[in-house]
C-alpha positions as CSV (number, residue, x, y, z in Angstrom):
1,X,-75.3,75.9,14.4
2,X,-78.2,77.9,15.3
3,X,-77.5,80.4,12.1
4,X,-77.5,77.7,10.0
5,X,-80.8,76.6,11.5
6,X,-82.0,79.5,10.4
7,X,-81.0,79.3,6.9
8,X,-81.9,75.9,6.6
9,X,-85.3,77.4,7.5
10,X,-85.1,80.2,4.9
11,X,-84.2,77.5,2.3
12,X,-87.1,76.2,2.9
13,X,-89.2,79.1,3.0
14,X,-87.9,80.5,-0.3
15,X,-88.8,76.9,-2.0
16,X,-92.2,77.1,-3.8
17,X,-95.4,76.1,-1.7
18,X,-98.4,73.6,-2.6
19,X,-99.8,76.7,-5.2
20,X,-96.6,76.9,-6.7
21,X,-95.7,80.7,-5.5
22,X,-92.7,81.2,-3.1
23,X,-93.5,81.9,0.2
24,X,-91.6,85.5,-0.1
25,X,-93.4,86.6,-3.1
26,X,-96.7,86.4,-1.1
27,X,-95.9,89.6,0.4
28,X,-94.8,91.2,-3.0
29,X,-95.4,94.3,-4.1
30,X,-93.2,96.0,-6.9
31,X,-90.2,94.6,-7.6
32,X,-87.7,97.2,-9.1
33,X,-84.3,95.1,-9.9
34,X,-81.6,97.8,-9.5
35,X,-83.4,98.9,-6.4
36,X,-81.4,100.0,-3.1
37,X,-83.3,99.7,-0.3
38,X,-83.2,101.6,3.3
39,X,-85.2,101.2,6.7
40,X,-86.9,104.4,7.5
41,X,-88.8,105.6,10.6
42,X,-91.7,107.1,8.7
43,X,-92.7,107.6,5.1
44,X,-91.5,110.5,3.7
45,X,-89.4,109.1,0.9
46,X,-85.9,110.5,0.5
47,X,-86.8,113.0,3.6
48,X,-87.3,110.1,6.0
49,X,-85.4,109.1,9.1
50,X,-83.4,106.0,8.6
51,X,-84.1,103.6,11.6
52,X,-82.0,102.9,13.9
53,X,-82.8,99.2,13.4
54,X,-83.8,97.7,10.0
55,X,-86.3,95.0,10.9
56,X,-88.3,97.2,13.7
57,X,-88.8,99.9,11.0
58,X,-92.5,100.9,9.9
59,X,-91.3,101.9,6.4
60,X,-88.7,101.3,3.9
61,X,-87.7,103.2,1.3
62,X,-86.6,101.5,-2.4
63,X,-84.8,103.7,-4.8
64,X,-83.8,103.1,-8.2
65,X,-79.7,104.2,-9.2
66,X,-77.7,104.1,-12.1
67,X,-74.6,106.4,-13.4
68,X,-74.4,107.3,-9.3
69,X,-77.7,108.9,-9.3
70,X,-81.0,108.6,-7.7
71,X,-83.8,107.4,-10.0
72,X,-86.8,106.6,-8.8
73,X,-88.0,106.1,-5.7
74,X,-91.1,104.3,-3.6
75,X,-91.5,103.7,0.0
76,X,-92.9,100.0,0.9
77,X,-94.8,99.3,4.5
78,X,-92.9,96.8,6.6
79,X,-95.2,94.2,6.6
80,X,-93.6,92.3,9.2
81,X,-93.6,95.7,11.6
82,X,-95.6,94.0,14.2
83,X,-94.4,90.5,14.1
84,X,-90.5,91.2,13.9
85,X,-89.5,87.4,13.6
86,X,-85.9,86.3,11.9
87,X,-85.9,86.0,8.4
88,X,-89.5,87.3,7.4
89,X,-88.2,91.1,6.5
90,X,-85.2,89.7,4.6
91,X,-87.5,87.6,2.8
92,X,-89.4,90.4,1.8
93,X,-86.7,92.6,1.6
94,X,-85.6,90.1,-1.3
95,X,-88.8,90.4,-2.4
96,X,-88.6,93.6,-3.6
97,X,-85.9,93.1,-6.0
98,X,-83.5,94.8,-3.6
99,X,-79.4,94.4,-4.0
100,X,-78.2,97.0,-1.4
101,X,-80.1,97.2,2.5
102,X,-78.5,100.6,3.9
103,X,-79.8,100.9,7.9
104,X,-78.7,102.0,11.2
105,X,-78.4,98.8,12.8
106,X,-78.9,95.0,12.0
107,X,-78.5,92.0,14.2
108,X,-75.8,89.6,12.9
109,X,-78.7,86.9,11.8
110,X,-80.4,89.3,9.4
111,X,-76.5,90.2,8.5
112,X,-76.2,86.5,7.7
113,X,-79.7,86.1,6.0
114,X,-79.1,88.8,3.5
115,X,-75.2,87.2,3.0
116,X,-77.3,84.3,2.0
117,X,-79.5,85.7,-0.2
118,X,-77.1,87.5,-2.2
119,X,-78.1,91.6,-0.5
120,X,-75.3,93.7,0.0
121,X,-75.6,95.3,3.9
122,X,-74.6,98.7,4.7
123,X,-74.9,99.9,8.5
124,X,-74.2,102.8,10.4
125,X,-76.8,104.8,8.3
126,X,-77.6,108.9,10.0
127,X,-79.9,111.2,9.7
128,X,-82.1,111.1,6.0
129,X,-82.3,108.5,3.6
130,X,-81.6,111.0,1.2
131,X,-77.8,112.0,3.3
132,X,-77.6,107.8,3.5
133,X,-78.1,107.0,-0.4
134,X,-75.9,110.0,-1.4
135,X,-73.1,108.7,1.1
136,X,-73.3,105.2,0.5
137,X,-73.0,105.6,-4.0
138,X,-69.9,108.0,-2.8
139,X,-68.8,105.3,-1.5
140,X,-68.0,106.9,2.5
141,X,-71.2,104.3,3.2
142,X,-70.5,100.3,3.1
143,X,-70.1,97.2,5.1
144,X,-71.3,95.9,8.1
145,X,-71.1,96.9,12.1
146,X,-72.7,94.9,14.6
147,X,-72.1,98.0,17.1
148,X,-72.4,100.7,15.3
149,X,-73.8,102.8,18.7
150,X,-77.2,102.5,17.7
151,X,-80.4,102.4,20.3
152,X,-83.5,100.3,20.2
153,X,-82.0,97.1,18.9
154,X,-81.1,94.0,20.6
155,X,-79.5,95.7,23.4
156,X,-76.1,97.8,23.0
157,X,-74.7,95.4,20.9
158,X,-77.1,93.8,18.0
């Protein structure tokens, strides 16, 4: 009951405002539509960290694929970083013309709002975003882990 709260909510969100814009594009910046998206603990591109938890990230990092290649490749401020609230990052996230989140870690109602929106999740991301990208489109990256062994989350267990 309380997820679907929460999607009610996003519904709502995601409907367009009294100026006619959608509440997620407000926060828009670039919207690449093949774009694969991962949270990253600072911005150095492909050579960033990923996070250990998507939502908490400073940084994420959008690349472009095709043919199982890496194309090009940006890196997007969490603009959410200090107001982590459920549903504004995967909001954004959608924002950004992303199909693919790869992180760490993700709480089961981020899991849920990303289902909803029609965002593939990947967890259980290590070390660079570049190792992440190239293990996820070889396909030894995919689906979802509430307990992947990840730190600074929502406890040992998103």
């Amino acid at each position: 009951p309380e997820a679907q709260d929460q999607l009610d909510d996003l519904d709502r969100l995601d409907r367009p405002d009294d100026a006619g814009q959608h509440a997620d594009q407000r926060a828009q910046h670039v919207t690449h539509p093949a774009g694969q998206q991962r949270a990253a603990d600072d911005d150095r591109g492909l050579e960033s960290e990923v996070s250990h938890h998507f939502g908490r990230c400073p940084y994420y990092v959008i690349a472009e694929t095709g043919d199982g290649g890496i194309g090009a490749v940006r890196v997007a401020a969490n603009p959410y970083f200090s107001d982590h609230s459920p549903g504004k990052v995967p909001l954004f996230i959608k924002s950004q013309g992303v199909s693919v989140m790869i992180a760490g870690g993700m709480g089961w109602r981020a899991k849920e709002i990303f289902d909803h929106h029609g965002i593939e999740v990947a967890t259980g991301a290590l070390g660079s975003v570049r190792r992440a990208l190239e293990e996820y489109l070889a396909g030894r990256l995919s689906g979802y882990d509430p307990c992947s062994g990840r730190e600074g989350g929502h406890g040992d267990c998103h």
